[in-house]
Structures are given as structure tokens and as C-alpha cells.
C-alpha positions as a LaTeX table, in Angstrom:
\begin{tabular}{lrrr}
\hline
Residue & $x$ (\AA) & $y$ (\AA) & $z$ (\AA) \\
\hline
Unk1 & $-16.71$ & $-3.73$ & $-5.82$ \\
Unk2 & $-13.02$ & $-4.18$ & $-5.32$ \\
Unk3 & $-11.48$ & $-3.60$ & $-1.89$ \\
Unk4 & $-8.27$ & $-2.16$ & $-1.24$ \\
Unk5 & $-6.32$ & $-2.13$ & 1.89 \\
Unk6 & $-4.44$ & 1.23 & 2.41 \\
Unk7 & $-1.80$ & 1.41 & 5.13 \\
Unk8 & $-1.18$ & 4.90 & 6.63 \\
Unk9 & $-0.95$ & 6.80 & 9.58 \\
Unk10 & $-1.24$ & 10.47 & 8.16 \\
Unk11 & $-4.65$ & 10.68 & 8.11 \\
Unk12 & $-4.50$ & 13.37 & 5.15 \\
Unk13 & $-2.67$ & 11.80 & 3.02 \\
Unk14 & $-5.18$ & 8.27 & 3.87 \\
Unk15 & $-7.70$ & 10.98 & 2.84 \\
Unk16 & $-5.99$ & 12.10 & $-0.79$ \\
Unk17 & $-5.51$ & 8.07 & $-1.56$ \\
Unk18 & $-8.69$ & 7.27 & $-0.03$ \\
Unk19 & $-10.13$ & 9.83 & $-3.05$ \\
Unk20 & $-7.91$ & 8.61 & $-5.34$ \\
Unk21 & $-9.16$ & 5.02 & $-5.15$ \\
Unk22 & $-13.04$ & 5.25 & $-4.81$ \\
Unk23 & $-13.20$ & 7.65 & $-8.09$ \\
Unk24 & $-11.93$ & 4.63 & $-9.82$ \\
Unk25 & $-14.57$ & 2.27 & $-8.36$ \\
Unk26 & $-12.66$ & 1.18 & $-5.48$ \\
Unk27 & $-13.89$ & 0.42 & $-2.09$ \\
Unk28 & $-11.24$ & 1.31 & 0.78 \\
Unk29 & $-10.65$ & 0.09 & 3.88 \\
Unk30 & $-7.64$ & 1.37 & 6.09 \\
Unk31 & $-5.11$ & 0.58 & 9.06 \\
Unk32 & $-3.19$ & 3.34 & 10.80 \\
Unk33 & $-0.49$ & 0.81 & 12.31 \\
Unk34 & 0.86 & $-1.98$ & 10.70 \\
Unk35 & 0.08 & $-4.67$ & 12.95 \\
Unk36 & $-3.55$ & $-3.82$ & 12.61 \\
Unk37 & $-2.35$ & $-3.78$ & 8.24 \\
Unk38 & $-1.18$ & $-7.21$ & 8.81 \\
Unk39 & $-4.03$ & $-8.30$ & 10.06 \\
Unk40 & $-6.80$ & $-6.75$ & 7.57 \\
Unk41 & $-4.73$ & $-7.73$ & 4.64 \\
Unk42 & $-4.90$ & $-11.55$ & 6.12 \\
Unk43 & $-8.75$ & $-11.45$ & 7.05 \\
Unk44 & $-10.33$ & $-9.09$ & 4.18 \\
Unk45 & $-7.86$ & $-10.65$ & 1.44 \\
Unk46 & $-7.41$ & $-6.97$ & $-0.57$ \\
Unk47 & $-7.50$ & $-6.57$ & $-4.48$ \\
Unk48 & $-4.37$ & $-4.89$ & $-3.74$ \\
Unk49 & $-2.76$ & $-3.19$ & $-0.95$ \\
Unk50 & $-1.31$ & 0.88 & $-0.63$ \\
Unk51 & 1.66 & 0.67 & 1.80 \\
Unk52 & 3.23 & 3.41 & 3.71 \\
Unk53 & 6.46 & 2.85 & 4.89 \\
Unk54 & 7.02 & 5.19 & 7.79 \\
Unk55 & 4.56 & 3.71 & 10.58 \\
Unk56 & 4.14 & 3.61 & 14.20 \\
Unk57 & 5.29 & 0.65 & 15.76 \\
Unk58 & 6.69 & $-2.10$ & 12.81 \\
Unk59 & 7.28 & 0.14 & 9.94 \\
Unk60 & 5.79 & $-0.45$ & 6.18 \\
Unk61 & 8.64 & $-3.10$ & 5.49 \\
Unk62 & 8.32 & $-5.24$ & 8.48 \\
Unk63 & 4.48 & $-4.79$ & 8.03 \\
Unk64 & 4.72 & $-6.12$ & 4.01 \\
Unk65 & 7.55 & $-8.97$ & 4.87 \\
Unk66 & 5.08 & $-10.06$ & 7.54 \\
Unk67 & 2.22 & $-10.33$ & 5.18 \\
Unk68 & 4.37 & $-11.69$ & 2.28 \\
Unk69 & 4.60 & $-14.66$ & 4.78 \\
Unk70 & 1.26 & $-15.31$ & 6.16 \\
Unk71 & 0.26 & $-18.31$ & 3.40 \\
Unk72 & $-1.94$ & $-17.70$ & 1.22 \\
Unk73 & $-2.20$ & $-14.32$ & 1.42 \\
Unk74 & 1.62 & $-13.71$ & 0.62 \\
Unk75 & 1.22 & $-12.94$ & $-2.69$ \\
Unk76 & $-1.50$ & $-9.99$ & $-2.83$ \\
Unk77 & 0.26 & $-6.79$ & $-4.51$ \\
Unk78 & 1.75 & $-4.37$ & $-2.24$ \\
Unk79 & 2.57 & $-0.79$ & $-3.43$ \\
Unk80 & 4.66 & 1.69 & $-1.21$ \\
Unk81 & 3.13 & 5.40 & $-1.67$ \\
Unk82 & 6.14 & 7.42 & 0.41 \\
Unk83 & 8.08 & 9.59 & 1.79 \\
Unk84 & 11.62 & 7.97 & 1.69 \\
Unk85 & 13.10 & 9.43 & $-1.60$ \\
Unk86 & 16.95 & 8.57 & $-0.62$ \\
Unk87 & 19.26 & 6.33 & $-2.76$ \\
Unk88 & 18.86 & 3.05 & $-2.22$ \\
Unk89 & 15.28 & 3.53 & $-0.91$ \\
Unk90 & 13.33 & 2.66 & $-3.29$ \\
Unk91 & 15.67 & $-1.17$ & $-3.98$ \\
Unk92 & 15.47 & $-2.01$ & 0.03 \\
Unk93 & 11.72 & $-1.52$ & $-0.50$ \\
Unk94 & 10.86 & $-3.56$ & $-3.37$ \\
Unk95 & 13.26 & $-6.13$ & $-1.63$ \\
Unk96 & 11.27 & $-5.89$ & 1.14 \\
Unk97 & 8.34 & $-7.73$ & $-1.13$ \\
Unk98 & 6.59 & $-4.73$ & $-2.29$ \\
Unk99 & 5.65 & $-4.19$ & $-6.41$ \\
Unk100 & 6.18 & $-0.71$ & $-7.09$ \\
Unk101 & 6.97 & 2.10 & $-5.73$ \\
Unk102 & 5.75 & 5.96 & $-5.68$ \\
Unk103 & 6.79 & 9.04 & $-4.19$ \\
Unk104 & 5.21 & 11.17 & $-1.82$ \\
Unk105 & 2.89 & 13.81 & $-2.44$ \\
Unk106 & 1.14 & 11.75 & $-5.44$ \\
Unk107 & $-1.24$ & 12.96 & $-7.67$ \\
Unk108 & $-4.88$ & 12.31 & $-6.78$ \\
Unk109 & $-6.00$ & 12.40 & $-10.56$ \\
Unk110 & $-3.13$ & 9.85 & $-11.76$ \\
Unk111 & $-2.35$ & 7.69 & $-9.27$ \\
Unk112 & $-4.51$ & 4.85 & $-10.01$ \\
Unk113 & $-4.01$ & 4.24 & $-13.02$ \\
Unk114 & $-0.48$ & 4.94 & $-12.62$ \\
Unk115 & $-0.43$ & 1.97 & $-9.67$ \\
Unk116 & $-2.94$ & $-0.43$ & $-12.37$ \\
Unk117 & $-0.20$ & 0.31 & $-14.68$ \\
Unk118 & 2.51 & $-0.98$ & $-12.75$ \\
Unk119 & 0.98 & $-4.12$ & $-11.54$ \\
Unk120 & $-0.27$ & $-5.13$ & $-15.31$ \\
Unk121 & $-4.28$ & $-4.06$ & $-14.16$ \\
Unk122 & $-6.34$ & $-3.29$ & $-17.18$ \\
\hline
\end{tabular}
């Protein structure tokens, strides 16, 4: 079974995801600060990873450029599920190093394959 990482601090929306990705098959495990994200995405090397943005102490892009340098585990795909909907959001995120982006609230029943779509999973 396939792990993903999710990083996020609301614990019901970690809850909604959380459903989301074990109906597809998915094992989950979760951080709730991204410090502790960084370092579960370098020690249980993630399928992929769920990244929220707005975090306690370094916030969702800090937490993916910091992963996008820790060798070899830079290039694992990151996708930001959140709330920041302003212009010019969603371009500083995926500058940050994250490969797609989604809007906050998602869709439980779509999500997945929504996010598989989006980083070429079949």
C-alpha cells in the first residue's frame, strides 16, 4: 500500500483528506506542523505529499522549499490543498516547488483522482 504524507493543522479538514485518500487505497500518515512535515517526508519517503499552506510555525512554502532541498527526497510530488485563493497565490505556490494546486473546501469524492490527474498517476 502506498503512503501519503498529508500536511495540516485543521484536524477536520486532515480528517476529509484523510477519507479522501484511503477510499482510493491509500495509506496516510500526517504532520500538524511543518517541521515535523519536513521531517516525515525525509524519513518515510511518501508516494506523494498533500500540503497545506497556512501552518504553525514555517508555513506550507517554507515547509515544501525545505523538503525540495533535502537530496534525494527533493523531488517527491507536493500538492497544496488551501485556503489562499488571492491573485497571485496560486504562481508564488507552485514557485515555491509544489505540483498543483487546489482550493479549499475540496471534494472528498473527487479529489484523488483529481490530484492523480494532475501529477500524470494512472
Amino acid at each position: 500500500m502506498k503512503r501519503v504524507l498529508v500536511i495540516e493543522d485543521n484536524k477536520d479538514n486532515l480528517q476529509l483528506i484523510t477519507y479522501a485518500l484511503e477510499r482510493s487505497g491509500y495509506q496516510v500518515i500526517s504532520a500538524l506542523t511543518g517541521e515535523e512535515g519536513v521531517e516525515l517526508a525525509i524519513r518515510e519517503k511518501p508516494f506523494f505529499i498533500i500540503m497545506d499552506i497556512n501552518l504553525p510555525g514555517i508555513d506550507g512554502i517554507e515547509t515544501t522549499r525545505r523538503i525540495r532541498i533535502s537530496a534525494p527526497h527533493g523531488d517527491m510530488p507536493i500538492v497544496a490543498i488551501t485556503s489562499y485563493a488571492m491573485s497571485g497565490d496560486m504562481k508564488r505556490i507552485i514557485e515555491s516547488g509544489c505540483n498543483a494546486y487546489f482550493e479549499k473546501p475540496i471534494d472528498p469524492l473527487t479529489i484523488v483522482d483529481k490530484i492523480h490527474e494532475r501529477l500524470g498517476i494512472r
